[in-house]
PASE-8723 format. One record per residue (C-alpha): residue in one letter; x, y, z. Coordinates in steps of 0.001 Angstrom, whole numbers, padded with zeros to 6 digits, always signed. Example, Ala and Ser with C-alpha at 12.3 -4.5 7.8 and 13.67 -1.06 7.14 Angstrom:
% PASE-8723
A+012300-004500+007800S+013670-001060+007140
//
This chain:
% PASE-8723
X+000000+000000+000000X+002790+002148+000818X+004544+002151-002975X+001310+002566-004341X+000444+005948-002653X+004114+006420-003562X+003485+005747-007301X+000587+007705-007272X+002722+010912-006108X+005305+010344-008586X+002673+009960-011603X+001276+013727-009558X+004187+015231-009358X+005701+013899-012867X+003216+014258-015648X+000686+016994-013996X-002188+014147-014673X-004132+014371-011112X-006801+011040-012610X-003719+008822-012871X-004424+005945-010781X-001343+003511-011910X-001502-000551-011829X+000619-002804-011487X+001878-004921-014561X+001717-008837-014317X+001782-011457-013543X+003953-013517-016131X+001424-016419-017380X+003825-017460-020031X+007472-017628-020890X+009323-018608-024353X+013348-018598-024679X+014750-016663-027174X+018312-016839-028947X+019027-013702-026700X+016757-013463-023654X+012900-014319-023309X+009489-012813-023980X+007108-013082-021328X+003803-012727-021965X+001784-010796-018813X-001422-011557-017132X-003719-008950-015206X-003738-006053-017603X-001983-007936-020289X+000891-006805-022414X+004102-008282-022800X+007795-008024-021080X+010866-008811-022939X+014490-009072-021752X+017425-009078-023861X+020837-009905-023659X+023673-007463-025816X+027016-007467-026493X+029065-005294-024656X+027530-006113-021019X+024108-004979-021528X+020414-006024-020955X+017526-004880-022484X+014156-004937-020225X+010922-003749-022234X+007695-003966-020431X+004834-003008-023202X+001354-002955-022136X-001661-003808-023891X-002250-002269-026763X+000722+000469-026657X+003591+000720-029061X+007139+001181-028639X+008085+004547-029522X+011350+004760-031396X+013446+007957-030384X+016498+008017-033121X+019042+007640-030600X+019420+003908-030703X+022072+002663-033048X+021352-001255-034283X+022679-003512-031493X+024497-006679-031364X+023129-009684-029561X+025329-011296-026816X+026985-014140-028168X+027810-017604-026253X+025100-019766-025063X+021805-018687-023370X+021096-020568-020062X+017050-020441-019678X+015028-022417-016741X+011145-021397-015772X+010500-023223-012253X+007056-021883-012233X+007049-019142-009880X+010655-017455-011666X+012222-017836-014817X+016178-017810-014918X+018047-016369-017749X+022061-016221-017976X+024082-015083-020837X+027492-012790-021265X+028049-012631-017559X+024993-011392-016757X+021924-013150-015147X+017808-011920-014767X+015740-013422-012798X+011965-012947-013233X+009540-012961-010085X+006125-014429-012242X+004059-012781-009287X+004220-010268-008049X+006660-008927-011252X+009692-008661-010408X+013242-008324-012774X+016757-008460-010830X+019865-008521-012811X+023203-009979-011469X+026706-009691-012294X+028272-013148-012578X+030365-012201-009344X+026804-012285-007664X+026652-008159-007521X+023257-006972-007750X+023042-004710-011025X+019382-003620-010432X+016379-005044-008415X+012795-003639-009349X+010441-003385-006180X+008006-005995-006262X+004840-005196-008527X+007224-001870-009524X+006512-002428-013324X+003387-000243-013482X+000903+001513-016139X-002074+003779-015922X-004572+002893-019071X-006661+006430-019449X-002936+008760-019146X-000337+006455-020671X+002054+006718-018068X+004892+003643-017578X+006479+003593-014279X+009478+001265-013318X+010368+001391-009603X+013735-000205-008151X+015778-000614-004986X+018536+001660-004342X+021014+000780-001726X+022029+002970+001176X+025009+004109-000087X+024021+004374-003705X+025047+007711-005833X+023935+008690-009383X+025531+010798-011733X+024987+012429-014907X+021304+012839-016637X+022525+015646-018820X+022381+019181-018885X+021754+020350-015218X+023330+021600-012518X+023249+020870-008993X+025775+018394-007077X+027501+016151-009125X+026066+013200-007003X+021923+013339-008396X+020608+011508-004989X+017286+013163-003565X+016297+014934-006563X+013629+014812-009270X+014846+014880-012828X+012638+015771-015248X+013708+015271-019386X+011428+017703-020927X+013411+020020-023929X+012743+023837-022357X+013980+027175-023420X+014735+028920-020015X+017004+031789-020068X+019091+032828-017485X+018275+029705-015031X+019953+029113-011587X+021315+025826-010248X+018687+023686-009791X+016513+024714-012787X+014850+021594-014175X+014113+020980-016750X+016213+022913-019297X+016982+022696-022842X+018300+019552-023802X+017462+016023-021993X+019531+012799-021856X+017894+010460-020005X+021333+007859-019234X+023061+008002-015889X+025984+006695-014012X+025231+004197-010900X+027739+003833-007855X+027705+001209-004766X+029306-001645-003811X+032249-000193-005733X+031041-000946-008835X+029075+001590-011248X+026366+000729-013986X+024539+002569-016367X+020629+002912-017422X+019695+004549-020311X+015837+004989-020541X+014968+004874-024355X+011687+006693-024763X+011354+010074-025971X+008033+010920-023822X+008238+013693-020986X+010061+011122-018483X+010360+012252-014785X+013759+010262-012360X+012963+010475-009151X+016685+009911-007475X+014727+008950-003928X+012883+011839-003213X+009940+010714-002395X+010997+007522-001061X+014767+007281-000176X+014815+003883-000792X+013435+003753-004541X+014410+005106-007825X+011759+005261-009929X+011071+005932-013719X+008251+007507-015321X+007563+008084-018621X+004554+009661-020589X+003801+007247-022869X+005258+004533-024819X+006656+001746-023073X+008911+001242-020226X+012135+000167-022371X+015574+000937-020738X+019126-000381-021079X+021574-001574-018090X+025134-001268-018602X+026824-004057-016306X+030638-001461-016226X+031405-002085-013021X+034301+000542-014057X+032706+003940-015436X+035197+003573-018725X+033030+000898-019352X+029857+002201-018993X+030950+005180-021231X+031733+002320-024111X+028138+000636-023195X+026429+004068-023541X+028841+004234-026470X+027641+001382-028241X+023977+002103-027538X+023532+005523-028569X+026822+006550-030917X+030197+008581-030397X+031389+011931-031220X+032876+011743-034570X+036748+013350-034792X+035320+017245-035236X+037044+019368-037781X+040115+020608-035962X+039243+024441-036430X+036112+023728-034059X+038449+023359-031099X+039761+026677-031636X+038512+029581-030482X+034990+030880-031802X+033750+034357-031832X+029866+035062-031520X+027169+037820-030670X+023681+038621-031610X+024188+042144-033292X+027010+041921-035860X+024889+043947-038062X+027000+043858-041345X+029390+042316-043561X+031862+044723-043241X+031597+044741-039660X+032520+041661-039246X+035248+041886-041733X+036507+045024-039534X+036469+042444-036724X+038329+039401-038369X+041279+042274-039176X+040894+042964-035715X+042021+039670-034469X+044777+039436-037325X+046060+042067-036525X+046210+042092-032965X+047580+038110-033342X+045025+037074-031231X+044251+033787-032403X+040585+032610-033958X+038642+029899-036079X+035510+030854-036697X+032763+033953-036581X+029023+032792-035820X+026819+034820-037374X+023276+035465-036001X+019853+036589-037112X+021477+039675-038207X+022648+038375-041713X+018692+037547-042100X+016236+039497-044533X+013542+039903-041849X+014488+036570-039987X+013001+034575-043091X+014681+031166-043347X+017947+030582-045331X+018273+034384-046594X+020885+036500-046718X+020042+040811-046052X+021075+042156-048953X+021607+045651-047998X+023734+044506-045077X+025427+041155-046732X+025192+042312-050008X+027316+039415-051509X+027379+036280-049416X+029673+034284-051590X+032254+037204-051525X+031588+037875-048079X+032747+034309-047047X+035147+034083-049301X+036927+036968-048077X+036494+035733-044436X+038062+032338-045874X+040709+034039-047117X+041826+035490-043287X+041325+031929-042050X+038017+032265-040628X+035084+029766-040948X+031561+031052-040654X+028729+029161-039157X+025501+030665-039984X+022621+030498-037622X+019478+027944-038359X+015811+028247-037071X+013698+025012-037444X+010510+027358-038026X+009126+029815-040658X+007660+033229-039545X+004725+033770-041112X+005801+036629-042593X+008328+034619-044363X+007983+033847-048236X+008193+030135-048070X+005140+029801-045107X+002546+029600-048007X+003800+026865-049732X+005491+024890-046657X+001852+025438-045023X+000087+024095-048268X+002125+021159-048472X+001780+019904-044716X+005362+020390-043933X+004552+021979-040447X+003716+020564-037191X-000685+020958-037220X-002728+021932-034668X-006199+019397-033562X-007647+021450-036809X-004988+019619-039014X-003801+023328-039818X-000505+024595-039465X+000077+025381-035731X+001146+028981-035328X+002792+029977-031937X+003665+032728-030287X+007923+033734-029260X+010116+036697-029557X+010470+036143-032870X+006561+036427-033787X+003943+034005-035144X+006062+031199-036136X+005103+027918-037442X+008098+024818-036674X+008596+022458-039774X+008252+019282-038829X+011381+016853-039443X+009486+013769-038774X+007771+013960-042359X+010382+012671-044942X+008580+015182-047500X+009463+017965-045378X+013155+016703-044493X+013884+016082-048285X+012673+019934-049179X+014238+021536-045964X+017448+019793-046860X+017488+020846-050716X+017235+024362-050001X+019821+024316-047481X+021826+022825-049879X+021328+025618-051944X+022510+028007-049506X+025369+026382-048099X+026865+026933-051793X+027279+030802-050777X+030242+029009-048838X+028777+028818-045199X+031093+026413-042727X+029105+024955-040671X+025257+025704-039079X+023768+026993-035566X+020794+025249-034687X+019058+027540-032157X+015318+027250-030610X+015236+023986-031119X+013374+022381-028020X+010679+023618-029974X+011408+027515-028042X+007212+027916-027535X+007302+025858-024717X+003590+025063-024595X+001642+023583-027156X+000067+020050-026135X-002012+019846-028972X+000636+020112-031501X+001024+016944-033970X+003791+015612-035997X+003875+013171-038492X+006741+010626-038190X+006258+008731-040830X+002652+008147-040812X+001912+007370-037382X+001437+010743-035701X+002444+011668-032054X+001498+014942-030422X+004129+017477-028371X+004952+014937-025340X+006044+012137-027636X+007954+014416-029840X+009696+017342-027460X+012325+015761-026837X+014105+014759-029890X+012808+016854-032100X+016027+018630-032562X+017884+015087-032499X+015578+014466-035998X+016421+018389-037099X+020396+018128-036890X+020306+014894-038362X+018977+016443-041140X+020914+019181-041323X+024233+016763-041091X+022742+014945-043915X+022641+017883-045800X+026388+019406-045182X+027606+016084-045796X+025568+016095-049079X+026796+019222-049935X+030233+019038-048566X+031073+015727-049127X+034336+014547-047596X+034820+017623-045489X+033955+016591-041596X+030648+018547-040903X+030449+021289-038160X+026551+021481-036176X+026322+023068-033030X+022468+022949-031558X+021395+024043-028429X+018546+021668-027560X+019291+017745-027942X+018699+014361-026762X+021110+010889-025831X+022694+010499-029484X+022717+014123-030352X+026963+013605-030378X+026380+012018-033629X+025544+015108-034840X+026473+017956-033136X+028278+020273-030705X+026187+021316-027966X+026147+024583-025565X+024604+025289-022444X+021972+028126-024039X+020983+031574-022372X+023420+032104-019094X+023467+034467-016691X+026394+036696-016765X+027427+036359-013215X+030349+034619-011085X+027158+032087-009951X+026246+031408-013279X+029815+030217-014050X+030075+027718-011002X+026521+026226-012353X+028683+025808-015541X+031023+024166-014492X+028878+021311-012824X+027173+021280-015718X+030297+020632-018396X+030988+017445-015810X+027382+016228-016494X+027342+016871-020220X+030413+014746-020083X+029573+011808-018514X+026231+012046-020864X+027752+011514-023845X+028139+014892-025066X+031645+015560-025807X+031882+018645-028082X+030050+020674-025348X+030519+024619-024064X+028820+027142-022589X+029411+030635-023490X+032014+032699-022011X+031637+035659-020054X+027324+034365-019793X+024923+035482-022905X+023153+037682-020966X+024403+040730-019282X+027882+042893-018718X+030566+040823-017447X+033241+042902-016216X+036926+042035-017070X+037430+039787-013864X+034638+037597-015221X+034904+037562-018206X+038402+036167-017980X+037371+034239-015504X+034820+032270-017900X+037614+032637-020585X+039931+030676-018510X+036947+027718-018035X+036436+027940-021535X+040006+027299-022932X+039745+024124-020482X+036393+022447-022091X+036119+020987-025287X+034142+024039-026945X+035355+027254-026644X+032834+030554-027901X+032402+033617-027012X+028711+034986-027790X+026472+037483-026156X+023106+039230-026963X+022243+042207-028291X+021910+044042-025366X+025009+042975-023868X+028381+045235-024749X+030474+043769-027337X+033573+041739-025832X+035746+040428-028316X+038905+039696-026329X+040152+043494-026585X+037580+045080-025577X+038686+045438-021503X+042008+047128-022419X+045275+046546-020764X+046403+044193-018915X+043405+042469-019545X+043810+042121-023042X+047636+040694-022585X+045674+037906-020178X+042988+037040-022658X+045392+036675-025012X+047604+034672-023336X+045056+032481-022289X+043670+031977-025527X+046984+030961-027523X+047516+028329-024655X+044263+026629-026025X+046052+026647-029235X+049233+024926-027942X+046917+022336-026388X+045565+021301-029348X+047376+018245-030051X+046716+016867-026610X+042797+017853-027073X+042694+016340-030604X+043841+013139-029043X+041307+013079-026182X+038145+013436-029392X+040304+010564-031648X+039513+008593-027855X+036023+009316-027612X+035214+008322-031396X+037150+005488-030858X+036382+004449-027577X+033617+006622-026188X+035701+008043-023755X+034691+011475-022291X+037067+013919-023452X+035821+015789-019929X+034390+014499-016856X+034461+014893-012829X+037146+013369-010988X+034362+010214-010102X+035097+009140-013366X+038559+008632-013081X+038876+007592-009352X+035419+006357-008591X+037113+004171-005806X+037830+007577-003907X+034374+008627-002329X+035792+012310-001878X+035353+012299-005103X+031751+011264-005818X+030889+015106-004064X+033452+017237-006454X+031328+019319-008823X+033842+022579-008606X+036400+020676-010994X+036944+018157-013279X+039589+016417-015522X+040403+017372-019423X+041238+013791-020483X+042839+011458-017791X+045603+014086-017252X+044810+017540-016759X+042620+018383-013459X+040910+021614-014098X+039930+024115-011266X+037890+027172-012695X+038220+030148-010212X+034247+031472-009866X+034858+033650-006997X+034270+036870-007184X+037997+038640-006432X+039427+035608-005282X+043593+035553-005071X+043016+031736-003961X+041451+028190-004771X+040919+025339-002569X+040635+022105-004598X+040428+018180-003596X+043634+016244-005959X+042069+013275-006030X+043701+009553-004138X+046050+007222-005532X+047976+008962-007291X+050428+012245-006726X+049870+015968-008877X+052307+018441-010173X+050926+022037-009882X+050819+023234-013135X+051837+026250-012642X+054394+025714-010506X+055445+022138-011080X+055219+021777-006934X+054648+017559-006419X+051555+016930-004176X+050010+013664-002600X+046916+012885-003835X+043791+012435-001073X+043689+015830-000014X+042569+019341+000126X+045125+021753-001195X+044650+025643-001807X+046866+027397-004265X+047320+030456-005689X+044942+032130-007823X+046469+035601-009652X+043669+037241-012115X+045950+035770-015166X+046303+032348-013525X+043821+029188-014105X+044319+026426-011127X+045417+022910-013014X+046750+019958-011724X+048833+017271-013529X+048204+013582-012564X+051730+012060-012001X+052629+009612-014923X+051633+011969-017721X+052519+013172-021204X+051006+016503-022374X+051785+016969-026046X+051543+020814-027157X+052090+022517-030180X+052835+025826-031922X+050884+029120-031547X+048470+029327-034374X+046340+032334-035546X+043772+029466-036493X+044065+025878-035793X+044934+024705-039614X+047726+027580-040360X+050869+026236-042249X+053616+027210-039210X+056986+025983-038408X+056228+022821-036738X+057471+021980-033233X+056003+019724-030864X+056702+019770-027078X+055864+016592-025000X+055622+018162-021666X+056611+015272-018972X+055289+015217-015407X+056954+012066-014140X+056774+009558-011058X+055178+006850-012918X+054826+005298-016474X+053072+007412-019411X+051715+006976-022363X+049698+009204-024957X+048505+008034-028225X+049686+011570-030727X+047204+011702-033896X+048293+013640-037175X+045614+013705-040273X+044515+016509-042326X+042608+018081-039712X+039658+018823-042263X+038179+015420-044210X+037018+012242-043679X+040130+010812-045154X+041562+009735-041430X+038666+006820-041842X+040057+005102-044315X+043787+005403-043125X+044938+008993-044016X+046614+009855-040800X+049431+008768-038251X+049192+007628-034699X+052727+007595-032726X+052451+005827-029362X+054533+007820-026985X+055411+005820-023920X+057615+007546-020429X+059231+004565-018425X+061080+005545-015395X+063648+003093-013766X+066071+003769-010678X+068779+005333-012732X+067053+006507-015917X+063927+007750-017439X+062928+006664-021500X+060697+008236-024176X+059915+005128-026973X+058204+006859-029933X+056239+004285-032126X+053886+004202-035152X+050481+002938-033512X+048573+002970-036411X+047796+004981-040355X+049344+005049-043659X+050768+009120-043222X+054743+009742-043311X+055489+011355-040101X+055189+014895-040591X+058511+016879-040338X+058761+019142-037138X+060904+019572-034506X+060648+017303-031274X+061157+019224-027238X+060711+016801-024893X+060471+019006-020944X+060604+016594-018055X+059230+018613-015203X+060547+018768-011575X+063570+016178-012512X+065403+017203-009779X+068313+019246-008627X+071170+017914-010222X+071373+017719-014285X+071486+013995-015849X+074555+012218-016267X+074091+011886-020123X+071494+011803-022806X+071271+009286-025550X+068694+009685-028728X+068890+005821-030585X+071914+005287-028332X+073836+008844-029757X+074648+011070-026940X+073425+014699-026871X+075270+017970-025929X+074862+019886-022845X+073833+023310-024101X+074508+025946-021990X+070903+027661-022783X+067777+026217-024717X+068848+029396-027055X+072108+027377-027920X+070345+023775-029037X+070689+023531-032571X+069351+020930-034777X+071902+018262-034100X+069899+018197-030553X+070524+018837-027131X+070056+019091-023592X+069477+021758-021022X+068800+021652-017019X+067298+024692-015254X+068767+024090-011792X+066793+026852-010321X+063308+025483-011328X+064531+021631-011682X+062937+021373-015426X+064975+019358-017964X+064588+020822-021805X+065683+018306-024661X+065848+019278-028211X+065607+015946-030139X+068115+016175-033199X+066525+016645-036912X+063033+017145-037840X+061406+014064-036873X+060901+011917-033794X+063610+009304-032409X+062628+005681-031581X+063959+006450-027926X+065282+009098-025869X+067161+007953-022701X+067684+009710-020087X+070595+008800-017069X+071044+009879-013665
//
């Protein structure tokens, strides 16, 4: 009696629906083995329950009731059944089913699913009778045990603690500017997250792109509980027990980020109210000729004629294909903004509108709705009719030489309208079934279309609303911030969350979208933004312009400087996104993710790691000279800043100077950076610096390709495995090929071995030839050498030539 008033609260509080009087699904009447699981057919209500066993670790549980319909969401990619042999017993009261070290076992009555690791770990126990359905509102409920100590993490963008525990969740796509912490729900929704206890994690993805509400034990600290709108209660358990391998499950279920075009990790320059051609022209001199680098200009509604779709105004952007080309010509890309709607002002309404290629109102007429923008109707992407056109005319206007697209206000932005209908392919579903990926269906047509148009060139989306398996697609940002010191803490734990979800090519704006930041803050954000994989500066029309410049001295100097170390990252930051395609490894996430046997870390939402290496710690304290940061256990840190060795399991506070971001090295690491670059594919002198922060064995895997095309797929690049090993008496770098048909490229090689000590090495041997002792890095030539700075114990070595060695030893 107790879970059902529970239940009934959750369908309250979830859905709004006050008549929802939930039932319990079951009991099983009737079991039948399958290759890969079993389908169980259910008495009481009826309707059917069907578990399935996947490669990779996973299980599939489905519960559909009578007379519903699964309802696909796009995120799924085709799945692999487990392999090996299925182990299936029904005793009467349970049926048994084991396969790919995992067992379920089904309770016939009342329903119950538990799922076991082979080591006898409990994966996930439903509450008895916690499968449950209400017949007049559609709602599926799945209810579950959590353990004592259990923590969750992830569920996309939110902020909050990084640990979700206590809290409702709700995966609804909303356009809410300027929200605070705990805003829920906001624009995008991935409905996945990370389980902890025992020591082990898991993963559940719920696949159903209805309104669906988590409640974390909130109303019942005990339970975790499910509930969707509609549909059926279909979700996926990832068996881990590491988080690495729940990243691969959710990997394998839902897609990883492809290897972006290298100029999109550069620095990107935005704001709503670049008004002209030439101003933005006047801008990308700016940069130039201040050498401050830049990739890439976003241009907003501005370049519209009267916000209609796909235009260009042509008393302001006279000449598109000129206008890009010059831009091209400075090294700039341009990614043009994208509405999925039509005013109805806008030429094309009348025929979109005549040809059903809008979402309809209960009239079966094109629904208009109110936003800023004015009557608006939203073309619906779930028609292929509507796709094809949408696509062929933005085919057409990608030839003026745009870069890449901006797909804004796509949650649909009018957050209310319940009686809105789409057509997916025949078999319509109003708002609630459709909210949530409808911008997962819109980028995937606009990828289809720059890779149509573009072929062979990597394609470049960035959309601000999204759902699990949007990373297949598209960048994604954190949408309408506050600009305030708060703001960027909430941004912070929100970059960890949007990591562990999946999204990898993910930012928020710096220096907030709405407001004045002064110059504190803004470098501030700048400093977080240089540290997360997408870096863009964009503000509104109202706010003051704030290209890097625009705060004067020394502030300028600092942005600067901050900027063209983003630049000298990049090879290390390439790496991390060849990892995640490869691997779907988060290219950031919080410290849990790498030490998730440390509980201190399960709490740590005010930093985060940049690949396994770097440990991040944004400053968002209003005139602080300080930071106090947790280095996480098992391992010992190197200041970054100051190369100062630290234990790992504590507290530390270190210096915080206005021009300084807080990072920490894990011990054991190898940073590769490169050259300054005014934009990330610039033809420079090559040089490549593998900064060393020893005390245990290293490796990184260094990937060269064209930076641009698809060519890396089918061989067209180089991987060089670089491993550190330290003995007693000597450190080594080994440089190998690791994989790729491309010549090494020529550059020169610095290898800098940070804090090796007081006293210089006793020699230094590349392939076994011994290298000089220069008396300054200014005096190693190109027959290689060594240097020691005894005041700061660094040790510079300039490998000899223009290409790597096969080893580099260095002797005490």
């Amino acid at each position: 009696m107790k879970l059902a008033r529970l239940l009934l609260l959750l369908c309250m509080a979830c859905m709004g629906r006050v008549w929802a009087v939930p039932v319990a699904l079951g009991p099983v009447t009737q079991s039948a083995k399958l290759a890969n699981g079993a389908s169980l057919e259910l008495g009481g209500l009826g309707g059917n329950l069907r578990i399935e066993f996947l490669s990779g670790g996973i299980v599939h549980v489905a519960a559909t009731p009578p007379g519903v319909s699964a309802l696909s969401t796009g995120a799924m990619l085709a799945q692999t059944p487990a392999g090996g042999p299925l182990d299936f017993f029904d005793d009467g009261s349970k049926v048994f089913l084991r396969q790919g070290g995992l067992s379920v076992i089904v309770i016939k009555n009342p329903l119950q699913v538990v799922v076991m690791r082979d080591d006898g770990s409990v994966l996930s126990a439903d509450l008895p009778g916690g499968m449950l359905w209400d017949a007049d509102s559609g709602l599926v409920i799945g209810a579950k045990f959590t353990a004592p100590d259990e923590r969750f993490f992830g569920l996309g963008l939110a902020g909050g603690p990084l640990d979700r525990r206590g809290r409702l969740m709700l995966m609804r796509n909303t356009d809410l500017a300027a929200y605070s912490e705990f805003s829920n729900p906001l624009y995008s929704s991935t409905p996945f997250f990370y389980g902890q206890r025992d020591g082990k994690t898991y993963g559940l993805y719920v696949d159903n792109p209805s309104t669906t509400q988590f409640d974390l034990g909130q109303q019942w600290t005990e339970v975790l509980s499910m509930a969707s709108q509609a549909g059926s209660l279909s979700y996926y358990l990832i068996a881990g027990p590491t988080p690495a391998e729940v990243a691969r499950g959710f990997g394998r279920l839902t897609g990883n980020t492809p290897l972006p075009p290298r100029w999109s990790l550069g620095y990107l320059q935005a704001h709503f109210g670049y008004a002209s051609a030439a101003e933005v022209l006047g801008l990308a001199q700016e940069f130039r000729a201040r050498s401050i680098p830049a990739d890439a200009f976003f241009l907003d509604l501005d370049y519209t004629d009267r916000l209609f779709t796909m235009s260009w105004n042509p008393a302001t952007f006279p000449d598109p294909a000129g206008f890009n080309a010059q831009m091209a010509g400075m090294g700039f890309k341009r990614v043009n903004i994208l509405e999925p709607l039509l005013t109805v002002f806008d030429p094309l309404w009348s025929s979109y509108a005549s040809a059903g290629y809008f979402a309809t109102g209960p009239d079966g007429q094109p629904l208009i709705t109110p936003i800023w923008m004015g009557e608006v109707s939203w073309v619906d992407f779930t028609k292929p009719a509507a796709r094809a056109d949408f696509k062929s005319r933005l085919k057409s206007f990608l030839s003026t030489g745009v870069s890449g697209l901006w797909a804004d206000l796509n949650e649909p932005a009018a957050n209310q309208m319940p009686y809105a209908r789409f057509d997916f392919n025949g078999e319509p579903r109003l708002e609630y079934a459709t909210r949530n990926v409808y911008a997962l269906l819109e980028v995937a047509a606009l990828h289809e279309a720059l890779t149509e148009a573009q072929p062979g060139v990597r394609p470049f989306i960035v959309s601000r609303s999204g759902f699990a398996g949007m990373q297949r697609y598209a960048a994604n940002w954190s949408g309408d911030t506050d600009s305030t010191f708060d703001s960027l803490r909430v941004q912070v734990q929100i970059a960890a969350a949007m990591g562990l979800s999946g999204q990898n090519l993910f930012g928020a704006d710096v220096g907030g979208f709405l407001g004045a930041p002064n110059a504190e803050l803004f470098l501030r954000w700048l400093q977080f933004g240089v540290a997360t994989p997408l870096l863009r500066n964009h503000s509104t029309n109202t706010s003051p312009l704030r290209e890097p410049w625009r705060y004067g001295e020394p502030y300028t100097a600092v942005a600067k400087a901050t900027i063209e170390w983003r630049y000298r990252l990049m090879p290390y930051l390439y790496g991390l996104f060849v990892q995640a395609e490869r691997d779907s490894q988060p290219v950031l996430a919080p410290t849990f993710f790498h030490f998730p046997d440390d509980p201190a870390t399960h709490t740590q939402d005010g930093e985060y790691l940049l690949g396994p290496s770097l440990l991040v710690a944004p400053v968002f304290t209003e005139a602080a000279t300080t930071r106090s940061l947790y280095l996480p256990a098992g391992v010992a840190w190197f200041d970054y800043n100051t190369d100062q060795r630290h234990s790992g399991g504590q507290q530390v506070q270190v210096a915080a100077p206005l021009h300084q971001l807080p990072m920490f090295v894990r011990a054991g690491s190898i940073v590769p950076m490169g050259p300054v670059r005014q934009f990330a594919d610039q033809l420079v002198d090559e040089m490549l610096l593998l900064d060393i922060f020893p005390g245990a064995d290293a490796s990184f895997t260094l990937h060269d390709d064209d930076g641009v095309t698809t060519a890396y797929r089918g061989g067209a690049y180089l991987d060089s495995l670089l491993s550190w090993t330290e003995g007693s008496s000597f450190a080594q770098l080994d440089v190998s090929r690791a994989g790729g048909t491309l010549a090494p490229m020529s550059r020169v090689w610095w290898l800098q071995v940070r804090a090796w000590g007081a006293q210089p090495p006793a020699r230094v041997l590349a392939d076994g030839t011994l290298l000089a002792h220069a008396a300054s890095p200014a005096a190693m030539g190109e027959a290689g050498a060594w240097f020691h700075d005894a005041a700061s114990g660094r040790l510079l070595v300039r490998l000899p030539g223009r290409g790597p060695v096969q080893s580099l030893r260095v002797e005490r």
